[in-house]
C-alpha positions in Angstrom: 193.8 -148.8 27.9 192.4 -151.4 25.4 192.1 -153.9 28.5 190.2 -150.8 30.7 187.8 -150.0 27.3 187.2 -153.8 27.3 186.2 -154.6 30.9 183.8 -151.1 30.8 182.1 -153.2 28.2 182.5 -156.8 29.8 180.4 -155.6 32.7 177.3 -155.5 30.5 177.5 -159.0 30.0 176.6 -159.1 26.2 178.1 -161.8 24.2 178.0 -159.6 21.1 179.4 -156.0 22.8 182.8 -155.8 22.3 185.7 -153.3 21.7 187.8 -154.0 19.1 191.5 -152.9 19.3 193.7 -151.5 16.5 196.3 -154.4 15.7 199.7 -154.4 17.4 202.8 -155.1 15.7 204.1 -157.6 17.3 201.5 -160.4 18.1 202.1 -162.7 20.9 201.9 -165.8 20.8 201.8 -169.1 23.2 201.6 -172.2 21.3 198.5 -174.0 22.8 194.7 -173.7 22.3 192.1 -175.4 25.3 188.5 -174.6 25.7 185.5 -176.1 27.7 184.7 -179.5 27.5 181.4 -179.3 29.9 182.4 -177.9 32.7 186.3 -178.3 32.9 188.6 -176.7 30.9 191.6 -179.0 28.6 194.2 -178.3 26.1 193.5 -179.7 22.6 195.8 -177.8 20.4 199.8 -177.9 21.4 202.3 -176.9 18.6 204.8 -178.9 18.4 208.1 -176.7 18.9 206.2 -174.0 20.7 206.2 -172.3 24.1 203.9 -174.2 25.6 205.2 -177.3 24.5 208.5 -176.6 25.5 207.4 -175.5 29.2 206.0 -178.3 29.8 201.8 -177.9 29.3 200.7 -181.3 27.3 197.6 -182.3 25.6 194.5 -182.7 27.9 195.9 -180.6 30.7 193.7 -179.3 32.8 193.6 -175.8 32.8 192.1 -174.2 36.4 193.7 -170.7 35.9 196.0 -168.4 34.0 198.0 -165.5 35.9 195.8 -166.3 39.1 192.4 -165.7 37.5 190.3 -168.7 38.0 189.1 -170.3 34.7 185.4 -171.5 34.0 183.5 -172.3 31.2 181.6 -169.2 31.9 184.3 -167.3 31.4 187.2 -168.7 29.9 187.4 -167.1 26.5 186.7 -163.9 27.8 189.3 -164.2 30.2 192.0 -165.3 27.3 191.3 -162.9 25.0 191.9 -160.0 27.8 195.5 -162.3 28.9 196.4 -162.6 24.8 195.0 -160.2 22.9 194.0 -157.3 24.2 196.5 -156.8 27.1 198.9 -159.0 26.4 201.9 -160.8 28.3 205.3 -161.6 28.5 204.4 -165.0 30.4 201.5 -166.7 30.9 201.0 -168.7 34.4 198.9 -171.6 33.2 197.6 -173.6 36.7 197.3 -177.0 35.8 195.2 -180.0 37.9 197.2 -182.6 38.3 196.6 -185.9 40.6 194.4 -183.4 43.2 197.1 -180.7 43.4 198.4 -178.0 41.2 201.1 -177.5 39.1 201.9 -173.9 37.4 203.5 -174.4 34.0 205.2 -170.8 32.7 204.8 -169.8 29.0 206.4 -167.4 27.5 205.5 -165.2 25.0 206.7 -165.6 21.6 206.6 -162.1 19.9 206.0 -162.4 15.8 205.8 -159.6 14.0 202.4 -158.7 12.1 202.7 -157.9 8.6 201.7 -154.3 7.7 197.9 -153.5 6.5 196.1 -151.3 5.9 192.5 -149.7 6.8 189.7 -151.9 7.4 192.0 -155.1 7.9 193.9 -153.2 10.2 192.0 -154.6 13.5 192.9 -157.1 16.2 190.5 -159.8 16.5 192.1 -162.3 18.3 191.7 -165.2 15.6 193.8 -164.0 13.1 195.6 -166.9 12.6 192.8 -169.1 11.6 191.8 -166.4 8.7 194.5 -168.2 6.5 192.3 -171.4 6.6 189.8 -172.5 4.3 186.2 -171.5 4.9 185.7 -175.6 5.3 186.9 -179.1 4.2 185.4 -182.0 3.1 186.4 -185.5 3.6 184.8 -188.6 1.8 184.4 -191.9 4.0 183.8 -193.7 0.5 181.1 -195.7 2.2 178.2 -193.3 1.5 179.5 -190.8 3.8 180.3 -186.9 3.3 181.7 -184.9 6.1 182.2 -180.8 6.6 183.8 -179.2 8.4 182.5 -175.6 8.5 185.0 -172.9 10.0 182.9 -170.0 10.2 179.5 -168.2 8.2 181.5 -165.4 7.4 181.6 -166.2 4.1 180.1 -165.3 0.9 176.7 -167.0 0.1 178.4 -167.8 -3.1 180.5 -169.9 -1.8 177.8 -172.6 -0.9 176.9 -173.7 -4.6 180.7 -175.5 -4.6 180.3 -176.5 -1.0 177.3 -178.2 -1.7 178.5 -180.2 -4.8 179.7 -183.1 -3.1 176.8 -183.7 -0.8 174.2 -184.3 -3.3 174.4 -187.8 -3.5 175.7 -188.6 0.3 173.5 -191.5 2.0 174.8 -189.1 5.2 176.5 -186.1 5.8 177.9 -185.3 9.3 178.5 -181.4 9.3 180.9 -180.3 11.5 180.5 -177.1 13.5 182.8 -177.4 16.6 184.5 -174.1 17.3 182.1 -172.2 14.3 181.9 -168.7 16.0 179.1 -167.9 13.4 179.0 -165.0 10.7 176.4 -164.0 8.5 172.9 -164.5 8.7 172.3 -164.8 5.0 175.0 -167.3 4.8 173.4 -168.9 7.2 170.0 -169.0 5.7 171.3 -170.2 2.8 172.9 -173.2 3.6 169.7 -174.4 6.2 167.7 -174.1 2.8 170.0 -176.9 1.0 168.7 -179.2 3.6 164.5 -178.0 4.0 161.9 -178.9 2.1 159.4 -176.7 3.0 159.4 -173.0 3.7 159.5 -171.7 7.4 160.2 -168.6 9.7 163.5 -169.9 11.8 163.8 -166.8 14.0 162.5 -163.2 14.9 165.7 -160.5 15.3 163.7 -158.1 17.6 165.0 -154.7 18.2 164.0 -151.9 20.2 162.2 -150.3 17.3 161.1 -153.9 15.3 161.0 -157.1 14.8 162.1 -158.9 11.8 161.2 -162.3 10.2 164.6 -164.2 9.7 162.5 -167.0 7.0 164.4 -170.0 5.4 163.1 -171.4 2.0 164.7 -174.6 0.1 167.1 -174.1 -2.4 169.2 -176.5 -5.0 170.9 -178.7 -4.4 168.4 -180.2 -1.8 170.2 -182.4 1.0 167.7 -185.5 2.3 170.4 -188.0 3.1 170.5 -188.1 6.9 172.3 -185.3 8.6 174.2 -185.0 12.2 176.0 -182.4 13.6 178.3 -181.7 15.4 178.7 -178.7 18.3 181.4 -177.6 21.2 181.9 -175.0 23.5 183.2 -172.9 20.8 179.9 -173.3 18.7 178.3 -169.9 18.7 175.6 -167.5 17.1 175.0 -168.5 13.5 176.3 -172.1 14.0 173.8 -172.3 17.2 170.9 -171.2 15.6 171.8 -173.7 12.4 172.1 -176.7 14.9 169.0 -175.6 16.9 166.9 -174.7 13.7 167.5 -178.1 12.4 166.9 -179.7 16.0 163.6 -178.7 16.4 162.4 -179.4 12.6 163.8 -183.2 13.5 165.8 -182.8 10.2 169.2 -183.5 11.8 171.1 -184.9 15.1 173.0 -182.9 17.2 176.1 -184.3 19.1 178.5 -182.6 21.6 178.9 -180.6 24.1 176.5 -177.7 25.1 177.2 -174.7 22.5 178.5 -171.4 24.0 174.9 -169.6 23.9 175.9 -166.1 22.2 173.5 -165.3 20.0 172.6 -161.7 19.9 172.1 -159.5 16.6 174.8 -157.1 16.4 176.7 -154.2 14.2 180.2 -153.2 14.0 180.9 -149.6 14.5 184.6 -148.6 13.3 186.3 -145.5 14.1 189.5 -145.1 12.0 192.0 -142.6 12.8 194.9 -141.4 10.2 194.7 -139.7 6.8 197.0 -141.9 4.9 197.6 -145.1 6.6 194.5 -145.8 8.4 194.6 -147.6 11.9 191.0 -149.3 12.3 189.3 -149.4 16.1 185.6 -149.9 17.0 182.8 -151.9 18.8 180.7 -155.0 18.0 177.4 -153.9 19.8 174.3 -156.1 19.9 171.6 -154.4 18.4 168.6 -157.2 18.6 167.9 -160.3 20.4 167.2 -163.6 18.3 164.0 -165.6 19.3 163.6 -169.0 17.8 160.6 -170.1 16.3 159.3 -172.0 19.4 160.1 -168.9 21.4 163.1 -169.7 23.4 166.3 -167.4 23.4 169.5 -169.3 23.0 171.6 -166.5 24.0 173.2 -167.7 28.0 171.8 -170.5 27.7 173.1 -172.2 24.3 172.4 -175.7 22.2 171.9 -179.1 24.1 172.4 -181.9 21.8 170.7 -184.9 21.5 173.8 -187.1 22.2 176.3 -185.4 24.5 179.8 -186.4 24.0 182.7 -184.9 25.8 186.0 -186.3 24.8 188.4 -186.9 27.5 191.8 -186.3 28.8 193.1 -189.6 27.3 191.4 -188.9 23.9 192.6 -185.5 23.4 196.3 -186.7 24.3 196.1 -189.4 21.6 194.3 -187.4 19.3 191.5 -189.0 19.1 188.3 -187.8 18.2 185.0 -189.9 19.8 182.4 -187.3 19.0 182.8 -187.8 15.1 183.5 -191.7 15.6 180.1 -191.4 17.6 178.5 -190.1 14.4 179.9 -191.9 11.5 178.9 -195.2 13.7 175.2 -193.2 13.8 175.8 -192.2 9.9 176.6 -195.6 9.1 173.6 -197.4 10.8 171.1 -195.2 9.3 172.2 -195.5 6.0 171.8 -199.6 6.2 
């Protein structure tokens, strides 16, 4: 049923119209993460003792389709959050490319065992698992050079005042926004105004009874060091609109991969059901569309950086990462 809800609302092909399931107790789960890198689709995330790895799927596989749907960039995650989350099964078929034929590596599901909560927590988003992270992480290259990594702008505004600290006297900072699926628009507005100096309208939210100014204006601590960032795939809304925003003001490089280009305004709509322990559905519907400053629409269409960089099949099975060696090396020459 959760699947058949879903799919009414998959055929209006809004990035931000969703259905949002009750949680399940028992999760499923398959031991790999792979997205789009440009048009393919690779595995980049493989635990080590986990289904995946133990069937036989290896980093920078080439996914081509799962339980005989086809994958595509258009519609990958869509297509594993039906497989995974909201109908989920007992084995996964992963078709893997291989040397010009296909290979079709079977993962099983491992079933954990969700902890029991309560009321508004109790909803199944998918990305559970990453909610135990840290909002971000800094690393210090001791040369001049501050990164971030920046997880998600569903976060308290509050929280940028620490997160700024260490940038203040970075000759560069590279801000990392790869698989950022966005979050709150005031979040978001804050941190853009540690690295402005001047005032300026970065969007219009325009509903179907008005429009709205979204406006940034600088803040302290203000950012000039040179800034680059850097987007995937699995960039989206907020994170877009961040990378675009500074794009088009010339304040910052972009590097990456085209971001996912889901960008519509939207409010959750919860439904809960139970007197005493509550069991939490809704909906995620779109309410506006977002319209940059220079009146283009990101939504289906995304970010283009200014430096594309895909990582390969050999980099992501040695771990490597050339996007952020790509902008330390750019860091490191503009600071000298």
């Amino acid at each position: 049923m959760h699947g058949a809800i879903s799919a009414l609302l998959y055929q209006l092909h809004d990035s931000h119209t969703v259905f949002i399931p009750p949680k399940r107790k028992i999760k499923a789960v398959y031991g790999f993460k792979a997205k789009p890198f440009a048009n393919n689709i690779f595995v980049y995330e493989l635990d080590k003792d986990g289904p995946a790895a133990k069937a036989g799927l290896q980093l920078g596989d080439q996914i081509v389709g799962v339980n005989n749907l086809n994958a595509a960039r258009e519609n990958y995650f869509d297509m594993m959050r039906y497989l995974t989350v909201l109908d989920p099964r007992a084995e996964l078929g992963v078709e893997v490319s291989q040397n010009g034929s296909i290979r079709v590596v079977k993962v099983p599901a491992t079933a954990i065992p969700q902890p029991p909560q309560y009321f508004f927590s109790f909803i199944e988003t998918g990305r559970d698992s990453d909610e135990q992270e840290r909002f971000y992480d800094f690393k210090n290259y001791h040369d001049g050079i501050q990164y971030l990594r920046l997880r998600t702008f569903s976060m308290p505004s509050t929280e940028i005042v620490g997160m700024m600290r260490p940038l203040k006297d970075a000759r560069a900072v590279i801000l990392d926004l790869r698989g950022n699926g966005g979050g709150r628009s005031s979040t978001t507005v804050d941190l853009m105004g540690q690295f402005v100096r001047e005032p300026f309208e970065m969007a219009t939210s325009v509903s179907r009874k008005k429009s709205e100014s979204v406006r940034v204006k600088p803040l302290s601590p203000h950012i000039t060091s040179p800034l680059y960032i850097l987007i995937d795939s699995a960039s989206a809304s907020a994170s877009e609109m961040f990378a675009r925003s500074m794009q088009i003001h010339k304040r910052a490089v972009v590097i990456g991969d085209r971001s996912s280009g889901r960008v519509n305004s939207a409010r959750f709509f919860w439904q809960p059901i139970g007197s005493w322990e509550g069991v939490e559905f809704g909906t995620e519907i779109a309410v506006s569309r977002v319209v940059m400053e220079n009146g283009e629409e990101l939504e289906g269409h995304g970010v283009t950086p200014d430096e594309f960089c895909i990582p390969s099949p050999a980099d992501l099975r040695t771990e490597k990462d050339p996007c952020l060696d790509r902008a330390l090396a750019m860091a490191r020459a503009a600071k000298n």
